[in-house]
N, C-alpha and C positions, 0 to 999 in steps of 0.2 A: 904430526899427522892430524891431531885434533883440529891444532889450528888451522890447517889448510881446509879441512871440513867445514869449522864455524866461515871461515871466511867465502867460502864455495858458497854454504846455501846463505851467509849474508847476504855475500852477489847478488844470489840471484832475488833474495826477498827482493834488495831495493830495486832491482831490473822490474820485478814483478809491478812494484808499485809504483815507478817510474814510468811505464806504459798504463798504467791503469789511471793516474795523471793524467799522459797526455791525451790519452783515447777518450778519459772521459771526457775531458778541457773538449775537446775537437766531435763532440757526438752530435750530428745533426738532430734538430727533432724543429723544424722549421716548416714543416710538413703539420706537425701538427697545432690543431686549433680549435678553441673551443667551438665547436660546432652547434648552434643552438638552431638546427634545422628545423621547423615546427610546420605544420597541415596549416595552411587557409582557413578559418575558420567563418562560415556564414551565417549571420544574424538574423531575425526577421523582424519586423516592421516595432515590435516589441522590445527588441534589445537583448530577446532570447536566442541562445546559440541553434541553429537549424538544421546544420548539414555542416560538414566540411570534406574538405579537398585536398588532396597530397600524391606528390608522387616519388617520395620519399620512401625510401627501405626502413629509417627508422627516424623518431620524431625526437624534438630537447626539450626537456623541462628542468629548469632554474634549480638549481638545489636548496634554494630556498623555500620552492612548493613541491621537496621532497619531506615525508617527516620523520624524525628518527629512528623512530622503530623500522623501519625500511633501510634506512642507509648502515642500521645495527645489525641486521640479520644479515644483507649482504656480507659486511665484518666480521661477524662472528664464524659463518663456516669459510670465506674466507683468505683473510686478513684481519685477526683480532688483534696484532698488535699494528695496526695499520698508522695509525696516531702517534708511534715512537719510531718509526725508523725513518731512515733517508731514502726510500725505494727500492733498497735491497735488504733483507733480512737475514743478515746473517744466524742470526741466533733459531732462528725459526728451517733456515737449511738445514743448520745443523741438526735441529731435533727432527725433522723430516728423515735426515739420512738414518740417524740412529734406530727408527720408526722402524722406515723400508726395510733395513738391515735385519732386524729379530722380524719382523714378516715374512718375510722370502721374498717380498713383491712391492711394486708403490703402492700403499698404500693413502700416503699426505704427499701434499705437492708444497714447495716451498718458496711458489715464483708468489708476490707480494703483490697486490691491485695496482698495483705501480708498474711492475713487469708486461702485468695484464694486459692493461692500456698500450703497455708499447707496442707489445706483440700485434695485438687487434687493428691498432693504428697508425703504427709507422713500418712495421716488419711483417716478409713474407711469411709464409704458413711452413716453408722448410724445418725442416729438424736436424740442424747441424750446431757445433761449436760453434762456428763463428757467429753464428745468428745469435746464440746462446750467449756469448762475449758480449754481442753488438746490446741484445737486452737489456742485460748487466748494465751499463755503461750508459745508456738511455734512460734508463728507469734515475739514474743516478741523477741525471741534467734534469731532466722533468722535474724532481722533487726541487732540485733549485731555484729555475723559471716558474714554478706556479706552486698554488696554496692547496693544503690537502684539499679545501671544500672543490676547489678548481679542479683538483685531480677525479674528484669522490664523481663529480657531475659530468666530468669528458668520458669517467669509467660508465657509469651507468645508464648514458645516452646510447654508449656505442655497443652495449655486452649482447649476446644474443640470446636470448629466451627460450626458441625453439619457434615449433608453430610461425613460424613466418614474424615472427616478432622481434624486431630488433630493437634494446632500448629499454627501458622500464615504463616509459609512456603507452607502448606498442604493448607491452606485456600485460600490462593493469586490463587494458583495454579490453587484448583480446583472450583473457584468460577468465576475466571476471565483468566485464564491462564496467570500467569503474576508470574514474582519473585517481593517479597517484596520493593523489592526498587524503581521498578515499580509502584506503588498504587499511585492510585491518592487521593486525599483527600477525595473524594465519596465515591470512592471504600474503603478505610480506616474506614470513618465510619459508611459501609455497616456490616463491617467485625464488627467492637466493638459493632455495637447493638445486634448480632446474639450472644455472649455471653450471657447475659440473659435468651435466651430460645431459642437455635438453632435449633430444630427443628420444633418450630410452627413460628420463623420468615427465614426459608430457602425459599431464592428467588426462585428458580425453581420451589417452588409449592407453595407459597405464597406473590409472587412478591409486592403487594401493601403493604404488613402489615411489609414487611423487608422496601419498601421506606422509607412505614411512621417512622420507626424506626433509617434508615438514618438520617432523617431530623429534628428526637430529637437531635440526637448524635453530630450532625451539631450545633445545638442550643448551646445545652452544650457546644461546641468545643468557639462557638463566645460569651458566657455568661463569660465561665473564663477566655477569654481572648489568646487562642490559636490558634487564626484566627481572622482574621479580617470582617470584615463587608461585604467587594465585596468580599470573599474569599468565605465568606459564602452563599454568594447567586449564585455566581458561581456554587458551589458545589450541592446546591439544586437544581439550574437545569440542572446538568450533566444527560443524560441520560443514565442508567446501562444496560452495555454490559455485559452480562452473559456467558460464555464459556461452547458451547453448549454441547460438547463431553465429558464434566467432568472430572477432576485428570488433574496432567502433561502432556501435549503431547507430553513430549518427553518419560517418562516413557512408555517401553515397544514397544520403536521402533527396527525396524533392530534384531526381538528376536532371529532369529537363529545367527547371528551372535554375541548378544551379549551372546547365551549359549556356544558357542564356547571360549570365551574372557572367561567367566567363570571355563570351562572346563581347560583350559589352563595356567589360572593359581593356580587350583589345582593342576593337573597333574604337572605342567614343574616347577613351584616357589614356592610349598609348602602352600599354603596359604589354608585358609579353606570359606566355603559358607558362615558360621556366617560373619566372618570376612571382605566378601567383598561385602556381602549383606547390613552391619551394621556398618559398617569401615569408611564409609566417604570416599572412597578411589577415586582418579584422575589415569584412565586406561587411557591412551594412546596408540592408537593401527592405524594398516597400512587401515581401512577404508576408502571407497570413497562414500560418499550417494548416488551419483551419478550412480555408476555402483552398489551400494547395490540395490537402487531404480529399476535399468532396471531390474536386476534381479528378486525381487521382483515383479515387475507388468510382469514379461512373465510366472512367477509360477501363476499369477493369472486369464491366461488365459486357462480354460479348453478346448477349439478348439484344442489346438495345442499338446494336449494330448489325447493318445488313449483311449477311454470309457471303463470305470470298470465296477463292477455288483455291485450290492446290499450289497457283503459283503465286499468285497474291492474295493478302486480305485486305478490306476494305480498309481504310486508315482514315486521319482526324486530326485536328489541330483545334487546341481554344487556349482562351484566355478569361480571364478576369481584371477588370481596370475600376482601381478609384478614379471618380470623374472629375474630382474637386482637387487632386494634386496632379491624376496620370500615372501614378504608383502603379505597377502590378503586381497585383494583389495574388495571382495564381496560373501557372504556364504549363499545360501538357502540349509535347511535339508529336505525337503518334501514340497509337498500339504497338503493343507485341516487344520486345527485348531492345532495350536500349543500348545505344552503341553511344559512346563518351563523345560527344561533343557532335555527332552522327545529326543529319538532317532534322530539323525542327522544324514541323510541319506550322505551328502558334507564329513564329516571329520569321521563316525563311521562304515560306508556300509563297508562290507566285502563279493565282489562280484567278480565271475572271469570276468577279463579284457578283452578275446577275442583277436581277434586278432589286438588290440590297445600295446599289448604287441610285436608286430612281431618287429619295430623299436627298442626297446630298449634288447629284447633278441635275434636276429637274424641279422639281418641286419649294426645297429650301429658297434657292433661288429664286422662282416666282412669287412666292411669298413678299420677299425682299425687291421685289420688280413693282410690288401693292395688286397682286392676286389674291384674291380671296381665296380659301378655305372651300365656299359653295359654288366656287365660279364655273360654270359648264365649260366641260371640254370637249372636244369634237372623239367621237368612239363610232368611226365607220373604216372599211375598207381603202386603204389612202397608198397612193407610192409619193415616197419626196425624191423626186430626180432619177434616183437608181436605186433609193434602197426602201423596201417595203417589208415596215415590222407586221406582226401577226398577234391576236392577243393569244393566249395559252390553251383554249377551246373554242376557237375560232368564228366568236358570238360577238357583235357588238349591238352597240343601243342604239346607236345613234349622237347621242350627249349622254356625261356624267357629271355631276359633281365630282371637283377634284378630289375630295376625301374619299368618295366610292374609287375614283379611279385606282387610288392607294391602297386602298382597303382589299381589294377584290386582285390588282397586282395586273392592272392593265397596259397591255404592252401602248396600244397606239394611241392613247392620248397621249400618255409619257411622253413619246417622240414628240407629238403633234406641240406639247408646250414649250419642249424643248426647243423645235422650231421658233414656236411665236415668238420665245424671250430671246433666240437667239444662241448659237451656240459657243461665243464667246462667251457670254456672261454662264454657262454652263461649266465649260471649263475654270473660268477662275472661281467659281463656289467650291470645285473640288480640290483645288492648290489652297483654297482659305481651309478646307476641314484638314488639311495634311496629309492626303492623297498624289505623288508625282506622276505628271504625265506628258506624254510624248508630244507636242507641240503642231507635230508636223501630219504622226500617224492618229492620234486621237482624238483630230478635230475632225469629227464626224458626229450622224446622228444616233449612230450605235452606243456613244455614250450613257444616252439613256437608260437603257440597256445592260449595263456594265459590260460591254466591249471594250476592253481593255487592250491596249498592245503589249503590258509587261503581266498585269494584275495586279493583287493586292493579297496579304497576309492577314489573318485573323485579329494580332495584335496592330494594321493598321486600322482596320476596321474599327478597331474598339475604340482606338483613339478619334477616330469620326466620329461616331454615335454620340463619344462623351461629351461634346460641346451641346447636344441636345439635353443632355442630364444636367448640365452645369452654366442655363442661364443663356448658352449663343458661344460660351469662352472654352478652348482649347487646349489642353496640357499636354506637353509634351510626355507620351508614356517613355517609363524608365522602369531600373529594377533597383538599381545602386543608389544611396543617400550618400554615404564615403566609403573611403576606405583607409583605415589605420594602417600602418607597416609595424615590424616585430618591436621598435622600440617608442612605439606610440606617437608617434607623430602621423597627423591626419594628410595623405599625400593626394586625398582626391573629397572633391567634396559636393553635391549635383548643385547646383544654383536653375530654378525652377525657370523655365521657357514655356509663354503660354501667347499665346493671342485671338482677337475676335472672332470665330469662324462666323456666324450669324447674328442677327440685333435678340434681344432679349425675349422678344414680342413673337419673331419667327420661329426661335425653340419651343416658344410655349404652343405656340398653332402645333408645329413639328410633331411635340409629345402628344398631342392631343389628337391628332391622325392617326401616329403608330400606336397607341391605345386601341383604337378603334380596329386594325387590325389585329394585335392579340384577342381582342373581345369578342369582334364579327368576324374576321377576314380569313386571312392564310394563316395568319400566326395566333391560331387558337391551339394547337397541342403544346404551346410552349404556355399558355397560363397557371399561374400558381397561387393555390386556393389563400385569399385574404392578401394580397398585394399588386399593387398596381404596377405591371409591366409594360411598355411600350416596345416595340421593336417591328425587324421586318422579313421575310424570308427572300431569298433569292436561291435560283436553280440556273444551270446553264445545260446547252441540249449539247448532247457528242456530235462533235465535228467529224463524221463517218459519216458516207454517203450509205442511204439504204439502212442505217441504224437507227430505230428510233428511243432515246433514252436519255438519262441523265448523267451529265460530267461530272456535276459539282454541285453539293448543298450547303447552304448556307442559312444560317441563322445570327442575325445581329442583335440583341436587346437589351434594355438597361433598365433599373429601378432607380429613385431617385440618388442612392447610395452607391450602387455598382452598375456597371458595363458589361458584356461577355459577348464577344464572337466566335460562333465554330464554324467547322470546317470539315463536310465529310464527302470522301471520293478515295479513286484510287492513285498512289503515285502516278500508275500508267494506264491509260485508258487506251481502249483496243476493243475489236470485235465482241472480243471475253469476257473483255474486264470493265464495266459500268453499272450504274443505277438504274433499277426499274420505279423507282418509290420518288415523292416529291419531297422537298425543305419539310412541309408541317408533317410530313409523316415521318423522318428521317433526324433530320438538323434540329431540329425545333425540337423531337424530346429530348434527346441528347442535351442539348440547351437547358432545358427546366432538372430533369435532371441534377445537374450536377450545381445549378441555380440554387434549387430549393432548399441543400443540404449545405450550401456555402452563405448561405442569410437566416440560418436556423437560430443563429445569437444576435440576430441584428432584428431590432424594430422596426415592423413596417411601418412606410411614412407614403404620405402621399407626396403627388408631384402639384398639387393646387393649381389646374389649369383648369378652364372650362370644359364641360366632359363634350363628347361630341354629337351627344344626343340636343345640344344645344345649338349647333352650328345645323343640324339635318331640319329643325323648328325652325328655325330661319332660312334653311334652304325650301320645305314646305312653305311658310309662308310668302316668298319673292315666287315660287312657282304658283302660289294661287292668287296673286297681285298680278303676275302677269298672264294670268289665266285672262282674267278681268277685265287687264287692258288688251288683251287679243281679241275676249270678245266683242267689246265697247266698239273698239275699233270696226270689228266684222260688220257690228248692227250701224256702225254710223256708215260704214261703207253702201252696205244693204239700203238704208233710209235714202243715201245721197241715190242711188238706183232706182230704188222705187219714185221718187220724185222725178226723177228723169225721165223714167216711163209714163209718170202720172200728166207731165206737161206735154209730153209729146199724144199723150192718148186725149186731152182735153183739147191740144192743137187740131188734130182730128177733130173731135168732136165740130167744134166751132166750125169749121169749114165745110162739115157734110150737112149743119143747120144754116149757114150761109149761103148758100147753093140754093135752097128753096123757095127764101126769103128774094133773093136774088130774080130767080125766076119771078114770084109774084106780083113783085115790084115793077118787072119790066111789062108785064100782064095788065097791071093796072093803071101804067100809066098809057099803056095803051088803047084799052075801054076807054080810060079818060079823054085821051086825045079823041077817041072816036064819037065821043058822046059832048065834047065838045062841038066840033063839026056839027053835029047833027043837030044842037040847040042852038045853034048861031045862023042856022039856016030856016029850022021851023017853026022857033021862041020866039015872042018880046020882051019879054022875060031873060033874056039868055045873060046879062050881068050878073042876078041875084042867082039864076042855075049855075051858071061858071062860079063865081064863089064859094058858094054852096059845099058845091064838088070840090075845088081846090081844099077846102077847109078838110074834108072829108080825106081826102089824098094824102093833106100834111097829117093830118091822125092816123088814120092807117101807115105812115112812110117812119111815124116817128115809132110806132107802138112795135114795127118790125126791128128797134134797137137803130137806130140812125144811129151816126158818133156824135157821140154825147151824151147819148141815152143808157150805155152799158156802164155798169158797174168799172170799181177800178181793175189793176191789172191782175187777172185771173180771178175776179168775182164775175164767176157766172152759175149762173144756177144749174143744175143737173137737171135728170130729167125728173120730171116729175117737182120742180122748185114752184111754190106756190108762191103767187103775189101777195102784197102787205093788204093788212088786215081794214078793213074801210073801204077797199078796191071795190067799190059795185058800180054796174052799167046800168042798165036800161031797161031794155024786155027780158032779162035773162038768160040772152042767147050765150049760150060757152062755145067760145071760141076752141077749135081741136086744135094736135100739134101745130103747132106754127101757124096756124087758121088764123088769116087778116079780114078783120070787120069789114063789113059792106058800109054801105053810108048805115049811121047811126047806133052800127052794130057793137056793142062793146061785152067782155066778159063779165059776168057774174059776180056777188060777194063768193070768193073763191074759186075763182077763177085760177085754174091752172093753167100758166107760161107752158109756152116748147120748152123743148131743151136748151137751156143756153140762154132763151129769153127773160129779160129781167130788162127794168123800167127806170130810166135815170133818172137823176133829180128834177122834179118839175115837169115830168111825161105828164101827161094830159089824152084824155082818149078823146075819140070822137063826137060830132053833134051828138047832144043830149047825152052826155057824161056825167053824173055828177060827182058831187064830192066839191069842194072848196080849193083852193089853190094851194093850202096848208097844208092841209091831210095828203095832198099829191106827194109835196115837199117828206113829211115823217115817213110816209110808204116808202119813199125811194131813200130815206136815210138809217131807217132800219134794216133794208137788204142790203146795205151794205158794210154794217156794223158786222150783220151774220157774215158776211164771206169770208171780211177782215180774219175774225177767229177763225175759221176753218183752215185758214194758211199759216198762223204762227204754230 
């Protein structure tokens, strides 16, 4: 009978352990796998961690940057004999059963971190035998297939914490904010007693029943001998600092910027959300917290934004851009509650520019055309073909200087240059600053303008302006330098894309303009005390008939160090929802703003361009040069007129003193004739009488100016021109105007000529004239010396 007994439960031992063989031989665990899932972790421009990303339940860290007071405390309450078994603990069931038995109750569990792990990782949550076999038997293969540390680090990636914490990474974090290697021994066995029952011993709502739990754990730790005695009492009376805000604090910082880094390297590097949400991955990007930050707290001031209604608020977009790499430096997408990866007003707006476009489609260009700076541009009432811009308070001059035209943000010279230079060479100035545009819909003169067909984003803008800051040269804006993957290899890396927007020469004019606007113009509320700002504003009006107001504000500017364009409007503009305020009252503080507080570590530096009160001295002077020559001109115009009247009034003259002379002439030659006759019939004498008289005749015929006798061309004497000096007659008689001597009759020493009369070379007066044949000669060569000078 015995024997058939021993042999019965022989049977069945070897049965027993002849399935336990082959069950354990055949136990999948193929399923499981070191999972070293870890959060995206984001750098900034420093090489400092900034923010990170995950969309992970729980996170992996290496067990080698776990430290042992941590991995002892989990052990000690437990699995303290964790180091000597095979994953099943017989010996520790047993004292567990004996335990539970004189308690009445369970009070120790007996499953080993080896069980643990199964359970959590390969097996359902059921509570049956068979589950309970299948553990057994798993735990057995596991210890085979991998090494305690391999077990120690799959158990405590995967364990749950409580509090949304899965993982000992997830735990440190969101119990104390701390990475694991940080823990203190307290803090270490705050965390191993919260195993157990993590949500009835979570310190944020049960603080005393998690200490008292500590301070088993603590027990346990100095019982087996994994702490020492003052270790341990140290630790009991550390007091536990709890992190009040809960999770990472760095998880979910800088979000628009980090949805951008996201964005960016789907788009640009191929990579997918899974992959860089769950990837482990090390992004390295042109971040500055510093100018993240300002940014960030000036979007968080609702004052300095115009009040929305009920159904929207007014929203915003900027940036910050290094000019010298393209780097972005700092990215807000909006106000008000961010949604993960949700609209980015900074890098996704597609809004017209206004006239923040005039520099880079108008004016850069003509620069580079060899327009000057002071060159006048037409500023009147003009239509080109169909389309007729308006300036903003609908004044013009007439001309400006192109810097005033910029300065002051006038619509219709803009167009009107645009015109002159052409508005092909408009459009490719804005394809060279890295603006795309529609080929077919935005060759127009609207361009000007920023009539856009698609628009433009704040972060393109920046990257526009920056080739102004940076010499004429262009950098491609980006956010990303590389990106590492979890076992360190660099799988993305930016290699820099730049080229010429403008010549060296034209940025420096450029800078020197938008100066001038911050200083005098539209863009004085964005000035900031002690550094030289250049920039420019731009507004667009609502497209609603019968609405008068604004769509969209804009501010672009830049120091020689940094770039920044914002962006203020509503998503949706409507009846309701618009601006009543311009850019420099609106865009423009918002701009200095979050400027002022983002360059507060940075040295100002200047931009060493000519200032433009230089270029306005040289515009004063070419306007009082050709003051000059307008006059010059006017008085030579004048001169040649007056001359023209002066011939035509001496023409007259001569002709209304020739008429009388004329008359006389025929007078006397007809006495003559008569007085001939009459001596030819009553004389004997009538030879020496007819001589006489002839001689008398030719005196009198010459002394009336015969040809020959007058001065050269236009010497003639006026009235009132007195004969040369030595001129004396006879008896004294004075000849009156035009008055012709009788026989013998001649004029006076001073004898004043008619009008017009005057005495050729060699005149001679009548019988009894005297004077010599010489002095006749010097008379008539002095009068004509005089008239000579009167006509040069």
């Amino acid at each position: 009978m015995n024997q058939v007994l021993v042999l019965s439960v022989s049977t069945a031992i070897l049965a027993f352990l002849s399935f336990f063989h082959v069950y354990s031989e055949g136990a999948d665990i193929s399923a499981l796998n070191d999972d070293m899932s870890q959060s995206t972790v984001i750098y900034d421009a420093s090489g400092e961690v900034a923010s990170k990303i995950s969309a992970l339940k729980n996170e992996g860290v290496k067990i080698e940057n776990v430290p042992d007071h941590v991995k002892n405390a989990v052990i000690a309450i437990e699995d303290h004999r964790f180091y000597e078994h095979d994953g099943v603990d017989l010996v520790g069931i047993s004292r567990a059963f004996v335990q539970n038995v004189k308690a009445g109750s369970i009070v120790e569990g007996g499953s080993t971190i080896t069980q643990q792990l199964t359970k959590n990782a390969l097996l359902s949550s059921e509570k049956t035998y068979k589950r309970k076999l299948e553990e057994f038997f798993m735990a057995r293969e596991i210890e085979k297939q991998y090494s305690k540390d391999d077990i120690m680090q799959m158990y405590l990636n995967r364990i749950y914490f409580g509090n949304g914490s899965w993982g000992i990474k997830r735990a440190a974090m969101g119990y104390f904010g701390k990475d694991v290697k940080d823990l203190s021994i307290s803090e270490a066995a705050m965390l191993a007693g919260l195993i157990k029952a993590p949500s009835a011993l979570d310190p944020n709502k049960n603080y005393d029943e998690a200490v008292d739990r500590r301070n088993l754990v603590l027990q346990m730790m100095n019982t087996h001998g994994f702490i020492k005695e003052e270790e341990y009492k140290k630790a009991v009376a550390e007091k536990i600092v709890l992190n009040e805000k809960g999770g990472d604090p760095l998880r979910g910082r800088y979000p628009y910027y980090v949805d951008h880094v996201i964005d960016e390297a789907i788009k640009k590097y191929g990579l997918t959300q899974e992959e860089i949400l769950t990837g482990g991955l090390q992004i390295h990007t042109e971040l500055d917290v510093t100018m993240q930050s300002a940014v960030e707290a000036t979007y968080a001031k609702d004052d300095l934004f115009p009040k929305g209604t009920e159904k929207q608020i007014v929203q915003s977009g900027a940036v910050l851009v290094d000019p010298k790499t393209g780097g972005i430096r700092a990215l807000v997408g909006g106000r008000g509650e961010h949604v993960f990866r949700g609209y980015n007003r900074a890098t996704q707006l597609k809004a017209q520019p206004g006239s923040t476009m005039k520099p880079l489609a108008v004016f850069a260009p003509a620069l580079e055309e060899g327009w000057g700076v002071t060159d006048m541009l037409k500023d009147e009432e003009m239509e080109f073909k169909d389309y007729k811009p308006q300036n903003y308070n609908d004044k013009y001059k007439g001309e400006v200087p192109m810097y005033e035209a910029l300065r002051d943000s006038l619509n219709v010279p803009a167009v009107w240059l645009l015109d002159e230079i052409g508005i092909v060479k408009g459009m490719e100035s804005v394809k060279n600053f890295g603006i795309k545009l529609d080929p077919k819909n935005d060759r127009n003169l609207g361009l000007a303008l920023g009539g856009l067909s698609t628009g433009v984003s704040p972060v393109t803008m920046a990257e526009a302006y920056s080739a102004f800051a940076n010499e004429g040269e262009r950098h491609e804006t980006h956010a990303i330098t590389k990106i590492v993957d979890k076992e360190g290899n660099t799988i993305v890396e930016y290699k820099g894309k730049k080229s010429k927007a403008v010549s060296k020469e034209t940025a420096e004019k450029m800078t020197t303009m938008l100066l001038g606007v911050v200083q005098e113009g539209t863009g004085k509320g964005a000035q900031i005390e002690g550094r030289e700002l250049a920039g420019k504003t731009g507004s667009t009006q609502v497209p609603i008939e019968g609405v008068k107001g604004t769509k969209d504000q804009w501010f672009v500017g830049y120091t020689p160090q940094l770039v920044g364009a914002v962006w203020v409007g509503y998503d949706k503009t409507d009846k309701e929802h618009y601006l009543t305020t311009t850019s420099s009252e609106g865009a423009a503080l918002v701009f200095k703003d979050f400027m002022k507080e983002a360059l507060k570590n940075t040295k100002a530096r200047s931009f060493n361009v000519p200032p433009l009160s230089k270029y306005i001295e040289e515009h004063k002077r070419q306007q009082r040069a050709k003051s000059v020559k307008e006059l010059e001109e006017r008085v030579k115009r004048e001169a040649e007129k007056l001359k023209k009247q002066w011939e035509e009034a001496k023409k007259k003259l001569k002709e209304k003193k020739e008429k009388p002379k004329e008359e006389a002439k025929k007078k006397d030659k007809k006495e003559t004739n008569t007085e001939s006759a009459a001596a030819s019939t009553n004389s004997g004498n009538s030879n020496d009488t007819s001589e006489a008289s002839d001689k008398k005749d030719t005196g009198e015929s010459d002394d009336s100016g015969d040809e020959g006798n007058t001065g050269g061309e236009g010497d003639t004497g006026g009235e009132g021109d007195t004969g040369g000096e030595g001129d004396t007659g006879g008896e004294g008689d004075t000849g009156g105007e035009g008055d012709t001597g009788g026989e013998g009759d001649t004029g006076g020493e001073g004898d004043t000529g008619g009008e017009g009369d005057t005495g050729g070379e060699g005149d001679t007066g009548g019988e009894g004239d005297t004077g010599d044949t010489g002095e006749s000669e010097d008379d008539g060569s002095d009068d004509k010396e005089k008239d000579d000078d009167s006509n040069n």
